[in-house]
MARVEXSE-570242 format. One record per residue (C-alpha): chain; x, y, z. Coordinates in pm, 1 decimal, padded with zeros to 6 digits, m for minus. Layout:
residues N
<chain->A, x->X, y->Y, z->Z>
...
END
This chain:
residues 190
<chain->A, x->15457.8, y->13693.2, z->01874.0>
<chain->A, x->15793.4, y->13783.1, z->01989.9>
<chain->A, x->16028.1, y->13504.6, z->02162.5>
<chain->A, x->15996.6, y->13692.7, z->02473.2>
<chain->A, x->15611.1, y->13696.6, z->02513.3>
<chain->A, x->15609.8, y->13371.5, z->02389.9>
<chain->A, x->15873.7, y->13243.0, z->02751.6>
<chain->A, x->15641.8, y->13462.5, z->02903.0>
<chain->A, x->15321.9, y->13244.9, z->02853.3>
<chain->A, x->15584.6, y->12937.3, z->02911.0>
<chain->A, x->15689.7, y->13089.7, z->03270.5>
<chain->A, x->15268.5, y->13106.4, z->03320.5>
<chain->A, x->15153.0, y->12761.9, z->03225.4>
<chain->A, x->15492.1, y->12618.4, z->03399.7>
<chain->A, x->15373.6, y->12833.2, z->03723.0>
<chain->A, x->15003.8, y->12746.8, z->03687.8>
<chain->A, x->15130.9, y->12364.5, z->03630.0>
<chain->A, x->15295.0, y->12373.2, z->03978.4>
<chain->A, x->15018.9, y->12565.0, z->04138.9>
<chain->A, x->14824.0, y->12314.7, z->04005.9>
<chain->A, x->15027.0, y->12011.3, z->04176.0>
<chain->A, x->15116.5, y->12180.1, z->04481.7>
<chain->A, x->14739.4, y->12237.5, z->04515.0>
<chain->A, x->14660.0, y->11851.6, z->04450.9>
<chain->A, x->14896.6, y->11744.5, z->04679.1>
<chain->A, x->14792.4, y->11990.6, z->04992.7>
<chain->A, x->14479.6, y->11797.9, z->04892.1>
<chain->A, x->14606.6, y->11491.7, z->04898.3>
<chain->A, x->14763.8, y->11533.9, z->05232.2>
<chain->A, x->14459.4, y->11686.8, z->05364.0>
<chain->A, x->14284.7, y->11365.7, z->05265.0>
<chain->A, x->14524.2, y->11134.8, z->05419.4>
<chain->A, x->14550.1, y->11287.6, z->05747.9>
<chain->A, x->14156.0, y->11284.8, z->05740.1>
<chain->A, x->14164.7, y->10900.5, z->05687.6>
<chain->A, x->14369.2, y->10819.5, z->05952.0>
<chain->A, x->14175.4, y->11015.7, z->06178.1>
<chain->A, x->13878.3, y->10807.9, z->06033.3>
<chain->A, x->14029.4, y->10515.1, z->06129.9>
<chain->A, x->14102.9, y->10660.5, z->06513.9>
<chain->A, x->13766.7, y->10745.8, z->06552.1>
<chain->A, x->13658.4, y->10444.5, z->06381.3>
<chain->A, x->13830.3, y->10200.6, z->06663.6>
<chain->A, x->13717.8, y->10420.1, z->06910.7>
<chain->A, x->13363.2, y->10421.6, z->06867.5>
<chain->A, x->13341.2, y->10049.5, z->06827.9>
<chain->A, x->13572.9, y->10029.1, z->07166.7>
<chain->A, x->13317.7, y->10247.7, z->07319.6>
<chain->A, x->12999.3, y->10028.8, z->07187.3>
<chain->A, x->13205.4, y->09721.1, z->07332.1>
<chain->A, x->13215.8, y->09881.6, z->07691.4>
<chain->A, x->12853.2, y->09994.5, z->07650.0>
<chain->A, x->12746.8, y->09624.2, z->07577.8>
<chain->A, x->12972.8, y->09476.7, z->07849.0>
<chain->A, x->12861.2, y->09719.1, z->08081.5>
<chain->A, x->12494.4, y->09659.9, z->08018.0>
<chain->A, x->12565.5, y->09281.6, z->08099.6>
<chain->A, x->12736.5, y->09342.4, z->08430.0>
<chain->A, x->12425.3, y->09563.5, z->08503.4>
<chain->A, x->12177.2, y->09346.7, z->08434.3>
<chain->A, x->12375.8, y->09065.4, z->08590.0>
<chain->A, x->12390.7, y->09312.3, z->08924.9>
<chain->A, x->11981.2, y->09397.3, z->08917.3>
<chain->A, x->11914.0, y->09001.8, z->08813.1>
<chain->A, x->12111.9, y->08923.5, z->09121.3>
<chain->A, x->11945.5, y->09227.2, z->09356.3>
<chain->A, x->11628.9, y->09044.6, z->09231.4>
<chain->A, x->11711.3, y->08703.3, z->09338.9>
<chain->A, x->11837.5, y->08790.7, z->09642.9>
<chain->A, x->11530.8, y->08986.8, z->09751.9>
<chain->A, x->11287.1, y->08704.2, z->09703.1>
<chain->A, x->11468.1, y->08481.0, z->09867.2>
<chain->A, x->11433.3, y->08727.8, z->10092.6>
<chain->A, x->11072.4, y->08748.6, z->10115.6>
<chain->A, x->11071.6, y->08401.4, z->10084.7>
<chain->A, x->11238.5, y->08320.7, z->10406.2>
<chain->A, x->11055.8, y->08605.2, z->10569.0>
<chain->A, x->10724.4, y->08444.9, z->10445.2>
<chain->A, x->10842.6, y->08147.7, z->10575.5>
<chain->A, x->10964.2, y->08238.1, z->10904.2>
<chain->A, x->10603.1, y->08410.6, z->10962.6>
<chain->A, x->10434.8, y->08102.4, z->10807.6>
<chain->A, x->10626.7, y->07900.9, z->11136.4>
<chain->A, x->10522.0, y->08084.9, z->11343.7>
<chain->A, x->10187.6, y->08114.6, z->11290.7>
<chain->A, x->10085.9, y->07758.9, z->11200.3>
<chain->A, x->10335.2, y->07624.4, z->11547.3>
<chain->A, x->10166.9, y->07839.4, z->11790.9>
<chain->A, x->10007.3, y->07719.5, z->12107.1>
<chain->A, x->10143.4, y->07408.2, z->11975.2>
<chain->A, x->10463.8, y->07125.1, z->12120.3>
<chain->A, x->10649.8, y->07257.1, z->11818.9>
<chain->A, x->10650.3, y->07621.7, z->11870.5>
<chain->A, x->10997.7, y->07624.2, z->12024.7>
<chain->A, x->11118.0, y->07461.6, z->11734.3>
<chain->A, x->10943.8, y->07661.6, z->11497.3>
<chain->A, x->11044.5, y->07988.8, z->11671.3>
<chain->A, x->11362.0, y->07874.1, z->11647.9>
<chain->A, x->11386.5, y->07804.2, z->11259.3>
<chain->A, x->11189.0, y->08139.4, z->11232.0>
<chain->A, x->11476.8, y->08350.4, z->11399.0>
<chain->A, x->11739.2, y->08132.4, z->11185.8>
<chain->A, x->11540.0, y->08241.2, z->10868.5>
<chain->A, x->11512.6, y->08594.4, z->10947.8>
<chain->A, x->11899.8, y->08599.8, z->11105.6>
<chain->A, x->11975.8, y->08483.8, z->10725.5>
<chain->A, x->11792.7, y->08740.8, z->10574.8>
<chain->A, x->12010.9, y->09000.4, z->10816.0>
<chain->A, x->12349.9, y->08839.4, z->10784.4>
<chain->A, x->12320.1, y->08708.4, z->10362.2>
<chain->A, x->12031.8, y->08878.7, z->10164.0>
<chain->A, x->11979.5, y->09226.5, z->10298.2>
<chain->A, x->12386.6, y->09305.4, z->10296.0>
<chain->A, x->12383.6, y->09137.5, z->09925.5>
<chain->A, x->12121.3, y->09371.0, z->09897.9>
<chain->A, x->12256.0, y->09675.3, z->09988.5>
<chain->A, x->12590.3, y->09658.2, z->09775.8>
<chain->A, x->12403.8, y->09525.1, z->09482.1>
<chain->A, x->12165.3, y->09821.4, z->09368.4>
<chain->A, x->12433.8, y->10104.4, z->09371.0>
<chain->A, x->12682.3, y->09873.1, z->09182.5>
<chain->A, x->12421.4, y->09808.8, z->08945.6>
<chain->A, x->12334.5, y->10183.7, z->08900.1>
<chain->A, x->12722.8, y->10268.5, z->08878.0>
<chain->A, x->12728.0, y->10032.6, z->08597.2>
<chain->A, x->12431.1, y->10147.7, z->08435.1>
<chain->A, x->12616.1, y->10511.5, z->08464.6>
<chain->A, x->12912.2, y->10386.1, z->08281.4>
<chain->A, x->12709.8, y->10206.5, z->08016.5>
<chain->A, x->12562.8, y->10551.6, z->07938.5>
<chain->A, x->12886.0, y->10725.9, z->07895.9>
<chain->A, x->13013.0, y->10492.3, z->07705.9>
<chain->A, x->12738.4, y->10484.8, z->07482.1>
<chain->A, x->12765.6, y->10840.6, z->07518.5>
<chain->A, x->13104.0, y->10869.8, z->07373.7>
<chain->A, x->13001.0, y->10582.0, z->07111.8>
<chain->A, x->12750.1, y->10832.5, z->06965.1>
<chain->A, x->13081.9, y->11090.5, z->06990.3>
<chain->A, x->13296.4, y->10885.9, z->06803.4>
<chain->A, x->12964.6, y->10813.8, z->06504.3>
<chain->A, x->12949.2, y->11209.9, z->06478.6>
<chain->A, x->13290.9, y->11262.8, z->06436.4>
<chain->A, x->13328.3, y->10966.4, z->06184.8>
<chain->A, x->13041.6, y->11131.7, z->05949.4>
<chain->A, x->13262.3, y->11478.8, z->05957.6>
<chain->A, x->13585.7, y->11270.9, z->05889.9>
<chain->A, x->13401.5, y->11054.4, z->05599.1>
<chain->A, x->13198.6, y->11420.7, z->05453.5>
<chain->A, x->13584.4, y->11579.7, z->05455.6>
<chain->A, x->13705.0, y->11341.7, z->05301.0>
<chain->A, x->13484.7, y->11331.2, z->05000.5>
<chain->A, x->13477.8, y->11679.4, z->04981.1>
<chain->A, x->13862.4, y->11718.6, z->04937.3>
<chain->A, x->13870.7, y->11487.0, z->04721.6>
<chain->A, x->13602.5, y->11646.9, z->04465.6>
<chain->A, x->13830.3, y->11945.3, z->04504.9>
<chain->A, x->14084.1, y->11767.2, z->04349.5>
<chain->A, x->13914.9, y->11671.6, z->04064.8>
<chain->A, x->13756.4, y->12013.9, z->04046.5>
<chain->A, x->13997.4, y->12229.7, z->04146.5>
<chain->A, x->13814.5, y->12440.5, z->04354.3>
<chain->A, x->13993.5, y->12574.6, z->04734.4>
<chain->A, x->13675.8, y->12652.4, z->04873.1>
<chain->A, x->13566.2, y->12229.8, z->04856.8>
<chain->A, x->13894.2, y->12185.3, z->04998.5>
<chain->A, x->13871.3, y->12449.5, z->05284.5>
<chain->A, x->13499.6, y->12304.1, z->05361.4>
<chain->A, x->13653.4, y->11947.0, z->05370.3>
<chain->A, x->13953.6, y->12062.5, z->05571.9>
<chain->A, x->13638.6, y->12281.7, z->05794.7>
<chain->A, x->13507.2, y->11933.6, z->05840.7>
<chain->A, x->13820.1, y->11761.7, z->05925.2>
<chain->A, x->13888.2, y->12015.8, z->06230.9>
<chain->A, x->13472.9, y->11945.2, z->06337.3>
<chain->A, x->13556.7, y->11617.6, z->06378.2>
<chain->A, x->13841.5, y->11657.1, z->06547.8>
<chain->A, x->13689.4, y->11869.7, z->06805.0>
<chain->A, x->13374.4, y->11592.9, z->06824.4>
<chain->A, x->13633.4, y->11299.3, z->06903.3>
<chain->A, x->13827.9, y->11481.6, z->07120.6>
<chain->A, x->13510.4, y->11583.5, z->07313.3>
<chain->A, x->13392.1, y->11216.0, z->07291.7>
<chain->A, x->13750.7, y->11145.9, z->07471.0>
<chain->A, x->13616.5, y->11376.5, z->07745.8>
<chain->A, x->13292.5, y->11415.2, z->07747.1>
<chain->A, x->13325.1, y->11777.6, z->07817.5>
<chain->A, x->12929.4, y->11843.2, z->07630.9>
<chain->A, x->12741.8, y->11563.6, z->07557.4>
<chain->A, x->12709.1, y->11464.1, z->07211.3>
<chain->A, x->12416.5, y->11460.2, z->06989.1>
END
């Protein structure tokens, strides 16, 4: 072999060595960036499962209070009916009649108002609760591509093989586009 060919097949291996390293640390990078975003999406879906629990409570606590308030207010309707039946064409009717209409003016002026800002507060939480759990189930999806790109990267690594690399980088910009959309809710996630 002739000095010549011989720096030839040097100038190869030297150029396949870099190729070689440049490639591992495109993948490298690639695996990094996917990590952090991991971590993003990570602390945003357990943010989003936190307002999904919290908002839950404040429902219930709205419909557990709608509840209350509407037997007392059958209760003091009950009541007020109850007076007046068992105090007719009796001395105490007046009386009666007149803690009957102060029952039923409660119900008008405390329970029945209570009432009627309760249930849509209740429901508006319940809404909120289901977007957050919405975005919850966003944030999940995207993790999984994130966590799948980031294995497959680094196989390609050890392989050598673009294509794993390309799939894992593929996977990377999926997830990206399925936290982003869990940001916004723009289509609802699966």
């Amino acid at each position: 072999m002739e000095t010549r060919e011989v720096l030839e097949h040097v100038e190869q291996a030297e150029d396949a060595a870099v190729r070689r390293e440049d490639f591992g640390r495109r993948a490298a990078v690639l695996v990094s960036v996917l990590a952090a975003l991991l971590a993003i999406s990570s602390l945003a879906g357990s943010r989003a499962s936190t307002e999904a629990i919290l908002a839950q409570a404040k429902a219930s606590d709205a419909f557990n209070e709608y509840q209350a308030n509407s037997l007392k207010r059958h209760i003091n309707l009950d009541d007020a009916a109850q007076l007046r039946i068992l105090a007719a064409n009796t001395p105490a009717a007046a009386e009666a009649n007149k803690q009957a209409d102060s029952l039923e003016q409660a119900v008008k002026d405390k329970y029945q108002p209570s009432q009627d800002e309760l249930l849509p507060k209740a429901q508006e939480l319940e809404h909120e609760r289901d977007l957050a759990e919405a975005r919850h189930r966003g944030f999940q999806t995207a993790e999984a591509a994130f966590q799948l790109g980031i294995v497959l990267s680094s196989i390609s690594i050890v392989a050598r093989t673009r294509w794993l690399l390309y799939l894992g980088g593929a996977l990377g910009l999926l997830g990206v586009l399925l936290g982003a959309n869990a940001f916004v809710l723009l289509a609802p996630p699966p």
